[in-house]
C-alpha positions, 0 to 999 in steps of 0.5 A: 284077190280077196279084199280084206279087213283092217280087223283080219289083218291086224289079227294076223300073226304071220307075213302075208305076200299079197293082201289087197284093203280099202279104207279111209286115211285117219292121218298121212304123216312124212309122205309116208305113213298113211293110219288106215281105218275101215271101221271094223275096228277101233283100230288103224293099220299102218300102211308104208308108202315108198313115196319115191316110187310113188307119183307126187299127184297120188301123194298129194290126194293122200289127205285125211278122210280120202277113201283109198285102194291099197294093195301091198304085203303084210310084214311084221312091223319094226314101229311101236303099238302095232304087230303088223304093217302094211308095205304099200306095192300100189294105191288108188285114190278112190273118189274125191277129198278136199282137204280144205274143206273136211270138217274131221280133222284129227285133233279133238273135236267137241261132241257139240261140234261133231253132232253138227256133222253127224254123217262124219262123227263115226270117222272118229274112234269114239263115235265109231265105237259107240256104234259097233257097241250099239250094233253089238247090243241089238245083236244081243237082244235078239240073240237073247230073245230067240234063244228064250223062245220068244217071237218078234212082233212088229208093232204099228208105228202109226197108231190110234190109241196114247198107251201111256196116256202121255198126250206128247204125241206126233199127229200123222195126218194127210188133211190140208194143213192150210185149209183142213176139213171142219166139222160143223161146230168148227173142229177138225174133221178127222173123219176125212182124213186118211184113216178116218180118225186122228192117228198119231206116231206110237210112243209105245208097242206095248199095248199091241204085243199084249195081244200077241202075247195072249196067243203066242205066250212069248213076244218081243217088240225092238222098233222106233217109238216117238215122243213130242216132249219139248225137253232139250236135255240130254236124256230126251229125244224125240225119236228112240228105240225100244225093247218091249217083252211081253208074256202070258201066264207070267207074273210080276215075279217071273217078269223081274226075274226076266228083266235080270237075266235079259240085262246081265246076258246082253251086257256079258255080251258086249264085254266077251265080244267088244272089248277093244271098243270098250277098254277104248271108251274105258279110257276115255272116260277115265281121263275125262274123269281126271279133269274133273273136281275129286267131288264130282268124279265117278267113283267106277270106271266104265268097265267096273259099271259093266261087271258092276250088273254081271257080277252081282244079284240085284236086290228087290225091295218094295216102293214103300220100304225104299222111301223109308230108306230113303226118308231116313238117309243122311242125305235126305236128312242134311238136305242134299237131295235136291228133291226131299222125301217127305212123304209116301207117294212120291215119285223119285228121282235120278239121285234117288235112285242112284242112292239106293243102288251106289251108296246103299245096297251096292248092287242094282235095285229092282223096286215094285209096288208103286203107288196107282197114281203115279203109274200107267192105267194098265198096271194091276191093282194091288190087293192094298187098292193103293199100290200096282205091281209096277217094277223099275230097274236102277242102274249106277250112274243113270239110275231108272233103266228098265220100267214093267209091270204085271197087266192089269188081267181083270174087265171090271177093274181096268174098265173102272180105272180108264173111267177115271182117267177119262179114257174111252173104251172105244178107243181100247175096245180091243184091249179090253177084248183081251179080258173078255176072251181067255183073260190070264196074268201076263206080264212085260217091260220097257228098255230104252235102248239108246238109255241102255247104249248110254250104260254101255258106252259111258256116254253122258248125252243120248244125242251121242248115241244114236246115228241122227237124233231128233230133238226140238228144233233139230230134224237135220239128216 
């Protein structure tokens, strides 16, 4: 007999005389009513133990978290909030349950508590969501990419080159640590080391498929990166996951244009196919909301958020005219910004960000024409010798979601911007190879997936929505 899903057979609409599922028990109520769960849904089946034709022993290792084997019939069911049920013919306790001891209770438990015991969480009906809607998501970029006709390009985890210029990286080495080689001026000698120089963990696959991309013309990266910043809060994580397109012959027209329509396909996606795990999380969230002061509640609900960038076109204005905007807002003129506009040049935060796109337009916002010192050496230059083709996408609640920009094509000007950020060419000489063969205007972007799951779910910290963050101090699982 086929075993099948909590999720096929809930679906069913007629009685079925034999049906054969595993699964884990979420409760065991009256010796009789076992709240079966498989993870394929968000959802229980409800399966009917006739406890008198029943061992007591079996009964008795019916407890909440035991894995069982049931088979029995599908019948319609007489009870309230299910179609169907399951009338329980035989069952097996599959492996031991300690009752005592199972940390997953069901009651409500704290994020906090449940991230202690992450190889458990996805035993509750939030945590599980989360999940499927980050499997969902990943499905769907790649769906999106593929179907655009874009090649997936593995970067190197393990890289030589900071593509950010960020300094925060993770050192990869196979040197004693007690006793490390010295050079004679009684520095490191990395020329022992396993690949001969200092490498380091990637904080980024960009720079790498810029090179697939001027042969390939269209690329994608989806792979861990890692970033050793010590920020405990809940937007940062060591270890995270990133979506980096690049493109030949696009420019920073066609890469917004790009970055629109990636966001909108994958997020129509999860709304068509993961309803259930949403309107779930929808909930939640809209009861969470309730306990909260009036002043401080969201004013859309998950689902509205979602809508909120399928339905509508994202503005795009410049850098320089959002400052203005900004400087001249009610809020930056009472001073309730926490961080002031005061000038050109400066590099806006969240609430900025989160003005523009929830009291201002209305809409998501694409800026561009950043000013070059506060953006990345491989940006290009605007004509105004102040300003990069850099672009960023704002999302409602969470502000910065996507950052890109149009790469710097030109040898003579990227070489004069690494000499000035103290950049050597020989750590990059095979970057800048790709302006000296077949150089042309490419383009790409960033999207921090678990930044992007965050979006998707409602969830308020980034440790909630990845299976086993690494944060500082914490390399648990």
């Amino acid at each position: 007999m086929q075993t099948r899903t909590v999720s096929e057979l809930l679906s069913q609409k007629i009685a079925i005389a034999e049906v054969d599922i595993k699964g884990w028990v979420r409760t065991f109520r009256a010796n009789r009513f076992i709240a079966l769960n498989d993870g394929s849904t968000i959802n229980n089946i409800q399966c009917v133990v006739d406890f008198e034709n029943t061992e007591e022993i079996i009964l008795k290792r019916i407890t909440t978290g035991a894995a069982v084997h049931i088979k029995g019939e599908l019948v319609e069911s007489l009870g309230k909030g299910q179609n169907v049920e399951i009338i329980v013919k035989n069952i097996e306790i599959l492996g031991d349950s300690d009752p005592e001891t199972y940390p997953i209770q069901p009651k409500k438990h704290s994020f906090e508590f449940l991230r202690e015991n992450a190889h458990l969480r996805t035993r509750t009906s939030t945590f599980s969501a989360v999940m499927r809607l980050r499997s969902a998501l990943s499905f769907a970029i790649h769906s999106y990419f593929n179907e655009n006709g874009f090649y997936y390009v593995n970067t190197p985890i393990i890289t030589g080159s900071d593509a950010e210029g960020a300094g925060e990286m993770f050192r990869v080495s196979s040197l004693d640590a007690k006793k490390p080689p010295l050079t004679k001026d009684g520095q490191i000698d990395y020329s022992q080391d396993f690949f001969g120089k200092e490498t380091n963990l990637t904080v980024s696959g960009q720079l790498e498929a810029e090179t697939y991309a001027m042969s390939l013309g269209k690329v994608y990266t989806f792979g861990p990166t890692f970033r050793a910043e010590n920020s405990n809060t809940s937007r940062h994580l060591a270890e995270f996951w990133m979506i980096e397109p690049e493109v030949a012959f696009m420019d920073l027209a066609g890469n917004m244009d790009l970055a629109e329509s990636f966001l909108k396909y994958i997020i129509k996606y999860i709304l068509d196919n993961n309803r259930e795990d949403l309107d779930f999380l929808n909930q939640r969230l809209l009861d969470e909301e309730k306990t909260k002061p009036q002043a401080e509640r969201s004013e859309m609900s998950l689902i509205e958020k979602l809508n909120f960038v399928t339905e509508n076109n994202f503005t795009r204005l410049s850098y320089t005219e959002a400052i203005g905007i900004l400087r001249d807002s009610t809020p930056n003129k009472k001073k309730k910004f926490k961080y002031i506009i005061d000038e050109w040049g400066t590099d806006l935060q969240s609430e900025h960000e989160r003005f523009l796109v929830e009291k201002h337009f209305k809409c998501p916002v694409i800026l561009y024409d950043y000013p070059a010192n506060i953006k990345a050496f491989y940006m290009r230059l605007n004509e105004d010798g102040k300003t990069v083709r850099a672009m960023d996408i704002l999302f409602p609640g969470i502000g910065e979601i996507v950052g890109g920009a149009q790469r710097e094509e030109r040898l003579d000007v990227l070489k004069k911007k690494m000499a000035a950020l103290n950049i050597p060419e020989e750590d990059l000489w095979w970057y800048l190879d790709l302006r000296k063969y077949g150089t042309a205007v490419h383009s790409g972007f960033g999207l921090g997936f678990e930044r992007l799951v965050m979006f998707a779910t409602g969830m308020s910290n980034i440790r909630d929505v990845i299976p086993f963050p690494r944060t500082p101090q914490n390399a648990e699982f």
